[in-house]
N, C-alpha and C positions, 0 to 999 in steps of 0.2 A: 650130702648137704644139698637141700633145694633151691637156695640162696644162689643166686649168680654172681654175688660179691661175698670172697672171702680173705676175712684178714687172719694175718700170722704174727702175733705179738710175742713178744720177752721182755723182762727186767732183770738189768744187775742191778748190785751193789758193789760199786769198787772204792776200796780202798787203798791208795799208793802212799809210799813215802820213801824217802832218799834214804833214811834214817833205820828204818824199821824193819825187821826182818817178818814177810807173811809167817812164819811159826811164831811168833810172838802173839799175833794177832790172832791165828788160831789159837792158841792158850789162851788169852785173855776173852775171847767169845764163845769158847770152847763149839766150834761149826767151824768141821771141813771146808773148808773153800772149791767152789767147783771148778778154778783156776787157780792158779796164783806163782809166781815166778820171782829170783832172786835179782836185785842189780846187778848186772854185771853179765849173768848167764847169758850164752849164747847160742838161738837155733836157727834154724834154715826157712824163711819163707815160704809161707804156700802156693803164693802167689806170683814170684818174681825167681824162688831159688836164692837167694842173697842172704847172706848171713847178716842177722842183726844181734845187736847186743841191748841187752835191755838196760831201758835209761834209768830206772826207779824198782822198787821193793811194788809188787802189787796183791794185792789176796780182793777175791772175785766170787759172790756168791749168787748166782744166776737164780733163774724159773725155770722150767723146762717150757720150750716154744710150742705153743699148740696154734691150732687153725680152728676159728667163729666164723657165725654170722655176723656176730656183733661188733660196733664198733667201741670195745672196752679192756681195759688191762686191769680190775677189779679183779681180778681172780689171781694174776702177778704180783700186786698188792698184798692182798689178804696173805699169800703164800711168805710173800718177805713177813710182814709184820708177823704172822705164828711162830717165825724164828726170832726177829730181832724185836719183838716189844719185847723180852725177859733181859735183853742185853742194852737197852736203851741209854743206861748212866753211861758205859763203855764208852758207845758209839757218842754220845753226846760231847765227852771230852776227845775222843777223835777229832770232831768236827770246831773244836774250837780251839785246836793247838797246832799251829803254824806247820808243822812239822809233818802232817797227814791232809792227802785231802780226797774227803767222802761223797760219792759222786753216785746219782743213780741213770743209767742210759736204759732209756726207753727203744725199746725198738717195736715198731710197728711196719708191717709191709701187708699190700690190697693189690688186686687184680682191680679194681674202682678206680678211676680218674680220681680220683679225690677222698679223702675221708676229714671226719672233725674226731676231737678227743673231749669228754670230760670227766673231770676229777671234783670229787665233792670236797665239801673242806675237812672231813676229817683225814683223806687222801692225800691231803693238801699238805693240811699239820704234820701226819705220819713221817710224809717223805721230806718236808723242812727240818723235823725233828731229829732228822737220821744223816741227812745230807748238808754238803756247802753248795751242790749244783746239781740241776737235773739237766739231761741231756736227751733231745729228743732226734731218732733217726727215721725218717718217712721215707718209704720206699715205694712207689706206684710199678706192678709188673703187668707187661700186657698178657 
C-alpha cells in the first residue's frame, strides 16, 4: 500500500444473556459463532494469567480484520448483513427482550493522528435494526 495512513477495522455482533445458552442461539440463527462461551466457564487470561470466570452466556459473530486505505467499515457491514438480513425477525425479538442484549463493537485502529467515520443511513437502519448499542473502539498506533 502507498497510502502512509493505514487503518485496520472489525465488526462484531455480540449477543450475551444470563439466561441463554450460545447453542440456543446458534440453533435459532442456525451461524456458527466465531466466539462464544458458557456462564460460569472458566479460562486463563492472556494478559494478566488470572483466572476468570465468565459473568454471562455470550455467542460472537466477528468480520475478519483487514487493513485499507480507507477510512470505512462498509465492507464489515455488507459482510454481517449477507448473514443476518435472513435472520432479521430472530435478531429483532433478541433485541427487544430484557433478557439478551445485542450489541455491535466496532473497532477501528490507524497509524493517522486522527481519523472520522461515516455511515449512511441505510448502515444506520441495518445496525439499529440488529442491535440495542453500538460500541466504538479508536485506537491511534505510532
Amino acid at each position: 500500500m502507498d497510502s502512509e495512513f493505514i487503518y485496520t477495522t472489525q465488526c462484531e455482533l455480540a449477543i450475551v444473556s444470563d439466561e441463554f445458552d450460545p447453542a440456543l442461539i446458534t440453533e435459532e440463527l442456525n451461524i456458527e459463532p466465531a466466539r462464544s462461551f458458557k456462564k460460569g466457564e472458566q479460562s486463563i487470561s492472556k494478559h494478566s494469567g488470572s483466572l476468570i470466570t465468565k459473568p454471562h452466556n455470550l455467542w460472537a459473530l466477528k468480520s475478519n480484520s483487514f487493513e485499507s486505505e480507507e477510512e470505512t467499515i462498509k465492507p464489515h457491514i455488507d459482510y454481517l448483513k449477507s448473514l443476518l438480513l435472513p435472520k432479521l425477525d430472530v435478531l429483532k425479538r433478541y433485541k427487544l427482550d430484557e433478557r439478551f442484549e445485542v450489541s455491535v463493537w466496532i473497532w477501528l485502529e490507524t497509524n493517522n493522528s486522527g481519523m472520522g467515520l461515516e455511515l449512511d443511513e441505510e448502515q444506520l437502519d441495518f445496525l439499529g435494526a440488529i442491535s440495542n448499542r453500538i460500541h466504538f473502539s479508536l485506537i491511534t498506533k505510532k
